[in-house]
LOBAGU-306878 format. One record per atom (N, C-alpha, C, O): residue number from 0; x, y, z. Coordinates in steps of 0.1 Angstrom, whole numbers, plus 2048, in hexadecimal, padded with zeros to 3 digits. Layout:
BEGIN
  pos    x    y    z
  NUM    X    Y    Z
...
***
This chain:
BEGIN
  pos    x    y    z
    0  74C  781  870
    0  751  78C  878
    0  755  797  86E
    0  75C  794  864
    1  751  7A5  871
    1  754  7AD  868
    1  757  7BB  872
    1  751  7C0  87B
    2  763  7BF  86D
    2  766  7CB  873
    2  76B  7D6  86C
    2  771  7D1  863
    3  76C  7E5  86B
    3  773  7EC  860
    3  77A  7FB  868
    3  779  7F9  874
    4  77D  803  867
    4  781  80E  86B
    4  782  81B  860
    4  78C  81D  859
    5  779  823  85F
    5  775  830  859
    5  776  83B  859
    5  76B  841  85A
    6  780  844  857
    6  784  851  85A
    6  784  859  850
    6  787  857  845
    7  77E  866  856
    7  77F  871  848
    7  786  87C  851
    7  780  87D  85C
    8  78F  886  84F
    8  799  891  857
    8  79C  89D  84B
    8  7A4  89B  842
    9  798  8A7  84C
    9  798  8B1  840
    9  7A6  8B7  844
    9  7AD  8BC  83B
   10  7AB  8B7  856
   10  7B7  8BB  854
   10  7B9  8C7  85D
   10  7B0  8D0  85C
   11  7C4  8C9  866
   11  7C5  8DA  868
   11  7C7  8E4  860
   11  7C3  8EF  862
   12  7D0  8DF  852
   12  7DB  8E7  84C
   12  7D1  8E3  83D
   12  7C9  8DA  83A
   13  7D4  8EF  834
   13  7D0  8ED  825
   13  7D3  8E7  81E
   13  7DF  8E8  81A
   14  7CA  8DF  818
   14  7CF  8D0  80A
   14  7D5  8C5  814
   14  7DE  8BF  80F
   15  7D1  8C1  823
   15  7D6  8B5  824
   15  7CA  8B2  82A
   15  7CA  8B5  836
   16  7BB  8AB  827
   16  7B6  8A3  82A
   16  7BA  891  826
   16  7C0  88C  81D
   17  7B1  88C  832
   17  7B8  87E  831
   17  7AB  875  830
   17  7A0  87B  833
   18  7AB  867  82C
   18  7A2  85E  82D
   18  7A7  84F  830
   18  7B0  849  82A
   19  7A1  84C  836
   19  7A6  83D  83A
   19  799  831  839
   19  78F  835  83E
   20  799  826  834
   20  790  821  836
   20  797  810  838
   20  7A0  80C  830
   21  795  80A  83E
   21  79A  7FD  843
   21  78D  7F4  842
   21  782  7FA  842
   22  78F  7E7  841
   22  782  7DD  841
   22  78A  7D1  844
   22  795  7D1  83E
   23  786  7C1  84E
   23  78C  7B5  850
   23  77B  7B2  851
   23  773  7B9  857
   24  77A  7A9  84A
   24  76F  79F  84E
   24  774  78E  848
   24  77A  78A  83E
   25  76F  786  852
   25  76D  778  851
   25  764  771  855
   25  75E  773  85F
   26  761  765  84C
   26  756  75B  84D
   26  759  749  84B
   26  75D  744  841
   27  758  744  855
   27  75B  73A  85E
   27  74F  72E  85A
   27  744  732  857
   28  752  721  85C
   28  74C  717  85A
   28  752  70D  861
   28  75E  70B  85F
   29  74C  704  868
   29  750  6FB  870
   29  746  6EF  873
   29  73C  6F3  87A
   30  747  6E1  870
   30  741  6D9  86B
   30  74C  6CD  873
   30  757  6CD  870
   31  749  6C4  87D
   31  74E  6BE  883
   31  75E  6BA  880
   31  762  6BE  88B
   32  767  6B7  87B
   32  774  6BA  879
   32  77D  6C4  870
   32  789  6C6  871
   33  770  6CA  866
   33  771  6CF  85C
   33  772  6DF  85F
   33  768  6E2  866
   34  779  6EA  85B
   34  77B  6F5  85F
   34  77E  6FD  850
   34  786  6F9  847
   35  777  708  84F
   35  77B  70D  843
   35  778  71D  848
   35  771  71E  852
   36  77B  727  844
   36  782  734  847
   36  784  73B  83B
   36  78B  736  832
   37  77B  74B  83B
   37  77F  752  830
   37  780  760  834
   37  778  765  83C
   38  78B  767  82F
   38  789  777  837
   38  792  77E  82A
   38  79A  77A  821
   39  78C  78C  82E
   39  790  794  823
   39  795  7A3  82D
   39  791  7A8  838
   40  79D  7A7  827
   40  7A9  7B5  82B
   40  7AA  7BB  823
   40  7B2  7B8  81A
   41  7A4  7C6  823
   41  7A3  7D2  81A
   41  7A6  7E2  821
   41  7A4  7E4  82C
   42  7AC  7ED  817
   42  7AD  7F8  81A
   42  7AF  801  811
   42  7B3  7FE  806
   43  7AB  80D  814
   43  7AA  813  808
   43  7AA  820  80E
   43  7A0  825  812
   44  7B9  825  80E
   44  7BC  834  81B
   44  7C2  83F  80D
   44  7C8  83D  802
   45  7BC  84C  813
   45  7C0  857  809
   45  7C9  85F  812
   45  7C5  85E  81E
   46  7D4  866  811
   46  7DF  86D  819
   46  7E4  878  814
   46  7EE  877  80C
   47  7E1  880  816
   47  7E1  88D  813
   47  7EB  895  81D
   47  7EA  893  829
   48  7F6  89E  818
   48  802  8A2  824
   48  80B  8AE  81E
   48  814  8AC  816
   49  80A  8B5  822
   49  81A  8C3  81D
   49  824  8C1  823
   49  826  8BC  82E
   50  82D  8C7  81A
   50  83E  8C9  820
   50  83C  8D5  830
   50  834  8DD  834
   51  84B  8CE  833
   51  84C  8D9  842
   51  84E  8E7  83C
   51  855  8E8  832
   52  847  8F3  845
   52  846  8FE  840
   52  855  904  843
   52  859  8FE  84D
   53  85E  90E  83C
   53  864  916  83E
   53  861  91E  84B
   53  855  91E  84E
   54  869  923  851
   54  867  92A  85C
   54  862  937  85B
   54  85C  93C  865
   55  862  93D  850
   55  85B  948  84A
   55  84C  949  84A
   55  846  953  84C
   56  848  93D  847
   56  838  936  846
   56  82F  938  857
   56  823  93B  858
   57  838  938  863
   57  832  936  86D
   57  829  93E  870
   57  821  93A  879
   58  826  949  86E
   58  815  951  86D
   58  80F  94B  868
   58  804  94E  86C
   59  80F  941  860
   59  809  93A  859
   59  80A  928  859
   59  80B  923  84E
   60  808  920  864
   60  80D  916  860
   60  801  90C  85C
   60  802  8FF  85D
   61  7F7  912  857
   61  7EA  909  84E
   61  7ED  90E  83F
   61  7E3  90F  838
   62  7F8  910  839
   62  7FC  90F  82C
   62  7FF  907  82A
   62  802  8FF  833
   63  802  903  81A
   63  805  8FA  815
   63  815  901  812
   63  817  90E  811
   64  822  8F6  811
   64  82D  8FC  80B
   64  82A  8FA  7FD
   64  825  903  7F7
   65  82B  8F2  7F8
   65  823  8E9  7E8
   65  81C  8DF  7EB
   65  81E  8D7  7F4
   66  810  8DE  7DF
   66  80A  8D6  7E0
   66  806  8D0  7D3
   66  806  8D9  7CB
   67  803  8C7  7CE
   67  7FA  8BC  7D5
   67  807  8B4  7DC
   67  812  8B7  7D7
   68  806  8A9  7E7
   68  80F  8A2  7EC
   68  7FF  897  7EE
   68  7F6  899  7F7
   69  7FF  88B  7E6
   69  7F6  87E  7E9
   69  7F9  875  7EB
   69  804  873  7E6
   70  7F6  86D  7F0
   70  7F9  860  7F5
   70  7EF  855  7F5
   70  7E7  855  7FE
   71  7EE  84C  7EC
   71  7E0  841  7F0
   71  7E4  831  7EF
   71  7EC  82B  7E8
   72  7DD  82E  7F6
   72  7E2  81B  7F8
   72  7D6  817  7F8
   72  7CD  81B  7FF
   73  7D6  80C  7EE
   73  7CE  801  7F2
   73  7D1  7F1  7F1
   73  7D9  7EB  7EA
   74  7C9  7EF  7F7
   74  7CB  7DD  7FD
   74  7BF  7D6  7FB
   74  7B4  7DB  7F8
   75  7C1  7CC  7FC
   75  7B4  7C2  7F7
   75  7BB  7B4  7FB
   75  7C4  7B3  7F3
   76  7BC  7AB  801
   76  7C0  79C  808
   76  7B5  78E  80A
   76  7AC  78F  811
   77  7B7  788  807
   77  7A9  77E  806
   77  7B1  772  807
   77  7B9  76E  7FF
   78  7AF  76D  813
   78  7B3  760  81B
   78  7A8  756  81D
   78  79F  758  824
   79  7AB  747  815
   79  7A3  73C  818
   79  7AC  734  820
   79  7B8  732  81B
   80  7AA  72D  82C
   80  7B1  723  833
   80  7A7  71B  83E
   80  7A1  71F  848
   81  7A7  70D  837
   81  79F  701  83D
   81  7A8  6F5  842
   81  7B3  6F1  840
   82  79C  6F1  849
   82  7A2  6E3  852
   82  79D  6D7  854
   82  795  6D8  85D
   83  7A0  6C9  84E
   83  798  6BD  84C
   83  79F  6B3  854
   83  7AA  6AF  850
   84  797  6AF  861
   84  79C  6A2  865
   84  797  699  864
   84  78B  697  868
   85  7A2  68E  85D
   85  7A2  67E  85A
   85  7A0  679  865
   85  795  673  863
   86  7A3  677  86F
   86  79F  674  87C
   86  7A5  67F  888
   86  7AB  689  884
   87  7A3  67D  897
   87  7A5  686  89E
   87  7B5  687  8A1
   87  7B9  68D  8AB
   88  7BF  681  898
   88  7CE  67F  89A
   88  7D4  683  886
   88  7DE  682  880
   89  7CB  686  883
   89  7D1  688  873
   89  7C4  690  86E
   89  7B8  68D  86C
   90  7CF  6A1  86D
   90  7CB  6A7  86B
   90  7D0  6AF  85F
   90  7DB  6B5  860
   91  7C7  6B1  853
   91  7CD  6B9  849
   91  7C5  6C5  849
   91  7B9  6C6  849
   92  7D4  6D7  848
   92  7CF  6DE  845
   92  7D1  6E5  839
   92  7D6  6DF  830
   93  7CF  6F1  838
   93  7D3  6FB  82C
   93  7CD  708  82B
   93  7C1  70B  82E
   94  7D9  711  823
   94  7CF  721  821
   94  7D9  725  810
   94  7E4  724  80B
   95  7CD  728  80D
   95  7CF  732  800
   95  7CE  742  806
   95  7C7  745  810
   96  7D8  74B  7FE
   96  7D4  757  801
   96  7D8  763  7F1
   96  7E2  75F  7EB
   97  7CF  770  7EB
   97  7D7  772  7E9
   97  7D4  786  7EF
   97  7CB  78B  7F5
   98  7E3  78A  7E7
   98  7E3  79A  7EE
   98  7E4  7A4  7E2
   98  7EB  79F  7D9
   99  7DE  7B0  7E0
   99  7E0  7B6  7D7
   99  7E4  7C5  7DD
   99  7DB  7CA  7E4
  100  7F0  7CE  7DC
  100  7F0  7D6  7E2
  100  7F3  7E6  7D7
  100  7FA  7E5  7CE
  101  7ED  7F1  7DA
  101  7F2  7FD  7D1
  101  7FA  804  7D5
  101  801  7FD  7DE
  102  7FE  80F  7D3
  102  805  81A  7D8
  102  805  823  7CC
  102  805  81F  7C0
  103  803  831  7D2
  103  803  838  7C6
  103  806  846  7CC
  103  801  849  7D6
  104  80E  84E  7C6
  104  814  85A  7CD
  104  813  861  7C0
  104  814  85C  7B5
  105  810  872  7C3
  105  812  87D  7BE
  105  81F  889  7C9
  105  81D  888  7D5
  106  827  88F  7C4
  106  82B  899  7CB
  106  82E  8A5  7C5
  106  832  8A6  7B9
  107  82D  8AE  7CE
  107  833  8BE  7C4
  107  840  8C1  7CE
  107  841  8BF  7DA
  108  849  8C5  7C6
  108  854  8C7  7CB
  108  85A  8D3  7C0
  108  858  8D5  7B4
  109  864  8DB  7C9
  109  86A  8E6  7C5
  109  873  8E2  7BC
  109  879  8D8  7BE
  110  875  8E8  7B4
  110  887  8E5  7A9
  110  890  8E9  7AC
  110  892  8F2  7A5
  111  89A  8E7  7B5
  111  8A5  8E7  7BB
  111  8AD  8F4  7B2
  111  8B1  8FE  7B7
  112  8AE  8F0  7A6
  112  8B4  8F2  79C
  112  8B1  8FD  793
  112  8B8  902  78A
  113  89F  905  797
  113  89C  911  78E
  113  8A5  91A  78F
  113  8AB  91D  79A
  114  8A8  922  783
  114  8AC  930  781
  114  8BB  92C  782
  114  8C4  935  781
  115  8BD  921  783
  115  8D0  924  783
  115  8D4  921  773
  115  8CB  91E  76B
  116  8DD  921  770
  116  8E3  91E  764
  116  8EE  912  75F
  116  8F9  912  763
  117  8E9  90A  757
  117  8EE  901  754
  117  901  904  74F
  117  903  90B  745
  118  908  901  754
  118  914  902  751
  118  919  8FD  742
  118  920  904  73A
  119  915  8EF  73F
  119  916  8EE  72F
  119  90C  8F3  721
  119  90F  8F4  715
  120  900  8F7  726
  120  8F7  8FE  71B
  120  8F6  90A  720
  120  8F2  912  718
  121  8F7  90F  72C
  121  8F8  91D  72C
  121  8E7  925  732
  121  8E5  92F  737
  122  8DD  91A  72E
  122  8D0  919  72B
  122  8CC  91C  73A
  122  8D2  915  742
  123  8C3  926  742
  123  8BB  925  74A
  123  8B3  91A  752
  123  8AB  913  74B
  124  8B4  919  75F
  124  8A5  90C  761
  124  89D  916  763
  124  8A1  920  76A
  125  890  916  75C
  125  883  920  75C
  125  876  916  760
  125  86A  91A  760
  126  87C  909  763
  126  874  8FE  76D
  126  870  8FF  77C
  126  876  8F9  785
  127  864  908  77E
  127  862  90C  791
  127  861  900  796
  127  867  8FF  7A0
  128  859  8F2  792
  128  856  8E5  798
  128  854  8DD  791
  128  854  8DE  785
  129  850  8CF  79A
  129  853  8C6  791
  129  848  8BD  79A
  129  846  8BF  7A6
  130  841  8B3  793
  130  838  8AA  79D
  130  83B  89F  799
  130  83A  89B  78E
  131  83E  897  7A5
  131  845  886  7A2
  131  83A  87E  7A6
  131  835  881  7B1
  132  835  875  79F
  132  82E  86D  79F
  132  836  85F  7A0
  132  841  85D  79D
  133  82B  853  7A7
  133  838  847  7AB
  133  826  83D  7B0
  133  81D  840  7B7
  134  829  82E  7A7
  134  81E  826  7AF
  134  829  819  7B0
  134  833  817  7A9
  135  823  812  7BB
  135  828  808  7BB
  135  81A  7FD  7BC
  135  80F  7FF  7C2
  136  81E  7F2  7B4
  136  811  7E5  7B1
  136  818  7D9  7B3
  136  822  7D4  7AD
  137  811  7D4  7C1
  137  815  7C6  7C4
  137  80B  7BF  7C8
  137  801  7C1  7CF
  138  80F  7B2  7C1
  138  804  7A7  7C1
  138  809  798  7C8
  138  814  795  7C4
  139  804  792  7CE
  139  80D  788  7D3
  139  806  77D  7DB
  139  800  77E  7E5
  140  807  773  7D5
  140  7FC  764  7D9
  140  804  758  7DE
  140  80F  754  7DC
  141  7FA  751  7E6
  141  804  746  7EA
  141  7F9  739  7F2
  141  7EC  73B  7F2
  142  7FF  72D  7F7
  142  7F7  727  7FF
  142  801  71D  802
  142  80C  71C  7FC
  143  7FD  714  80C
  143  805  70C  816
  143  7FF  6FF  818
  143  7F4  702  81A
  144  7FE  6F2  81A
  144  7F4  6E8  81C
  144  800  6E1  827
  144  80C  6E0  826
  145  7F6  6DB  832
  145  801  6D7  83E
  145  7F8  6C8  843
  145  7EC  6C8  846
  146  800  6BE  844
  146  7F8  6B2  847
  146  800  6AE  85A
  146  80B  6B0  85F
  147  7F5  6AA  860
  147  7FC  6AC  86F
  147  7F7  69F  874
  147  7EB  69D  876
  148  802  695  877
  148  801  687  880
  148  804  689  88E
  148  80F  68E  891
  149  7FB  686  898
  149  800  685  8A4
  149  7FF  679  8B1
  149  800  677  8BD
  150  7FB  671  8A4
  150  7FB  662  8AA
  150  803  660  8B9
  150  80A  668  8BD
  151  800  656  8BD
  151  80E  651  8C4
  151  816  643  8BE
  151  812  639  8B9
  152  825  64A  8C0
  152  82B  643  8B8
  152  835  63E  8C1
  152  83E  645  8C6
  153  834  62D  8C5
  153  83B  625  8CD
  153  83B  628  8DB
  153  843  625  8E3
  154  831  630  8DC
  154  827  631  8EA
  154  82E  641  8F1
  154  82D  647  8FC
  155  832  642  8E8
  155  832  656  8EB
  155  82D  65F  8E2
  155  82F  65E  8D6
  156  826  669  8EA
  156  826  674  8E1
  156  830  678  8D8
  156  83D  67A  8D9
  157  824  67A  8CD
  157  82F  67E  8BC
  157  824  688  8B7
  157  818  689  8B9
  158  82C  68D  8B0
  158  823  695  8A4
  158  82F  697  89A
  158  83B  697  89D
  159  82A  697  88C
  159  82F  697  881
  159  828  699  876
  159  81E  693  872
  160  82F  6A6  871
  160  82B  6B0  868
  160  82C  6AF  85A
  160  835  6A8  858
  161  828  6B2  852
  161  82E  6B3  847
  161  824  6BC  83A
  161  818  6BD  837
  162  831  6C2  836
  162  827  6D1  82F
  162  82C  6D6  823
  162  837  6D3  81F
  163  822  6DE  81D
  163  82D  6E9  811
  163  827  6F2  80E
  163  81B  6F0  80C
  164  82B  6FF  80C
  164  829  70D  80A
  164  831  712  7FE
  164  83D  710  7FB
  165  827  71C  7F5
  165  82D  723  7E9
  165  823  730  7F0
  165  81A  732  7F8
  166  830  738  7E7
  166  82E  742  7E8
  166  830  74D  7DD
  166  83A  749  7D8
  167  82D  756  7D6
  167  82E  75E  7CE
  167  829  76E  7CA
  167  81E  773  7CD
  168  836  775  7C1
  168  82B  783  7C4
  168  833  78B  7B8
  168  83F  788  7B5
  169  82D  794  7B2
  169  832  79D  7A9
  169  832  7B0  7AF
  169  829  7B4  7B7
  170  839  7B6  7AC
  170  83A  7C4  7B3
  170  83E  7CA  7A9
  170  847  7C4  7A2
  171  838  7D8  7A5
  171  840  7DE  796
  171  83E  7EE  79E
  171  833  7F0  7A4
  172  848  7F8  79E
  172  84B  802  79C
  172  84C  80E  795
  172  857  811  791
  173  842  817  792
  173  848  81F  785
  173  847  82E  78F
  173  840  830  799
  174  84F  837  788
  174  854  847  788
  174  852  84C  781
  174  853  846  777
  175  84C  85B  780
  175  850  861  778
  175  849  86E  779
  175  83F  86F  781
  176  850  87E  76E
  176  850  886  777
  176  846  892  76D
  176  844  88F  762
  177  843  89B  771
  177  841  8AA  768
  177  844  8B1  771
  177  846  8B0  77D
  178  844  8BD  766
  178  84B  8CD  768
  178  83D  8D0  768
  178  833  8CA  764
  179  841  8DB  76F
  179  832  8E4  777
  179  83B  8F3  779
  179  847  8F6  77A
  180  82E  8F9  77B
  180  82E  905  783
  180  824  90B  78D
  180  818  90B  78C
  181  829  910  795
  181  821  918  7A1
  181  818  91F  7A2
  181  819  929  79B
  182  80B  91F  7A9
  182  805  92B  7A7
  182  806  931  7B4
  182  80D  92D  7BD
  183  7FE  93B  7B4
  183  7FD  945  7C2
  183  7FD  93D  7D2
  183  803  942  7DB
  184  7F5  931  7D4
  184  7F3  92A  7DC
  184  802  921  7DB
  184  801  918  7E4
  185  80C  91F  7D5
  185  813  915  7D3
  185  80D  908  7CE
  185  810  8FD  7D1
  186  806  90A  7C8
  186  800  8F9  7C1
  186  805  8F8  7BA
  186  809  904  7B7
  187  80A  8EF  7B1
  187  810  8EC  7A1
  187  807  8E7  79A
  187  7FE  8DF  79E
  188  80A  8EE  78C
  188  804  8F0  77F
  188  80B  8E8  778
  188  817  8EB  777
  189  806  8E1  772
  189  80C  8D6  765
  189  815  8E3  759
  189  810  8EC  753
  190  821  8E0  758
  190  820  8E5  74A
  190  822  8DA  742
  190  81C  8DC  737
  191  827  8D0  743
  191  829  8C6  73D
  191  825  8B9  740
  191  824  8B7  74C
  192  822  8AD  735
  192  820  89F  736
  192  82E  89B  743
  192  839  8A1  746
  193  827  88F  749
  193  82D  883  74B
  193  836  87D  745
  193  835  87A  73A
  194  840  87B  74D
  194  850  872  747
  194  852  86D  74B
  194  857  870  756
  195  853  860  749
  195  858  851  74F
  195  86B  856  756
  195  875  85D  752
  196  869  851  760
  196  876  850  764
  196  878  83F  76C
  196  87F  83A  763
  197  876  83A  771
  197  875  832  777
  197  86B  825  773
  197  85F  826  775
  198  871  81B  76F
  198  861  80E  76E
  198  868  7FF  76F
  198  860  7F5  76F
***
């Protein structure tokens, strides 16, 4: 079984087209008690979006306030889970899985703080923008094995279980920012390298 979902959208408004692309497929095997199962979950979406416009903007509301504003995720999941019965009262199952996920953000944002003056150096902010960049990377694996009796036991129905599951995952975060400036369209212009702020 394979199924996916496909979109491409350029957008009403300027600089926010979007893309989305989803995929689930699985493939199955089954052999008189024996059951085995494999599927995979993927995506891989682009998001493109501006800030709400000032009220001044409304002749205009296919502008951008600043831009670039991006957004992208991707996913990838791959699940194995099979099933062997010893007889039709004892049954052992189990699933391995693992998940890989991204996140990755750009934004342009105004400087709160241009043109005012520092109170201890005296010094001007002559900084128009700033673009914050931010990914998040998580990875995370696991599997479960479950053995299932359902004998009868002293002439009643019984079932009795017994199982164990691990689980595990790593996730790391980093930030960080440059100074920019504006052009005529409001886009930001690099003036400067990348600065860790955040990891």
């Amino acid at each position: 079984f394979a199924t996916g979902n496909f979109s491409r959208d350029h957008g009403w408004a300027q600089h926010n087209p979007s893309r989305v692309e989803q995929f689930f497929g699985k493939a199955g095997y089954t052999a008189g008690g024996d059951q085995l199962e494999l599927s995979l979950t993927a995506a891989n979406n682009r998001l493109e979006g501006t800030q709400t416009l000032p009220p001044s903007f409304f002749d205009d509301r296919a502008q951008a306030y600043t831009y670039p504003d991006l957004n992208k995720n991707e996913l990838a999941m791959l699940a194995l889970k099979g099933q062997h019965s010893f007889t039709p009262d004892l049954v052992l199952g189990g699933n391995l899985y693992a998940r890989r996920y991204r996140n990755s953000n750009v934004s342009s944002n105004v400087n709160d703080e241009y043109g005012e003056t520092d109170p201890v150096t005296g010094e001007v902010d002559d900084v128009q923008a700033l673009n914050d960049r931010s990914a998040i990377h998580q990875t995370s694996y696991g599997g479960a094995l479950q053995l299932t009796a359902s004998s009868p036991l002293a002439g009643h129905r019984n079932q009795f279980v017994l199982g164990l599951s691990a689980d595990a995952g790593r996730a790391r975060y980093t930030q960080d920012s440059q100074t920019a400036e504006f052009d005529a369209s409001r886009g930001t212009v690099p003036t400067g390298d990348f600065e860790p702020e955040t990891d």
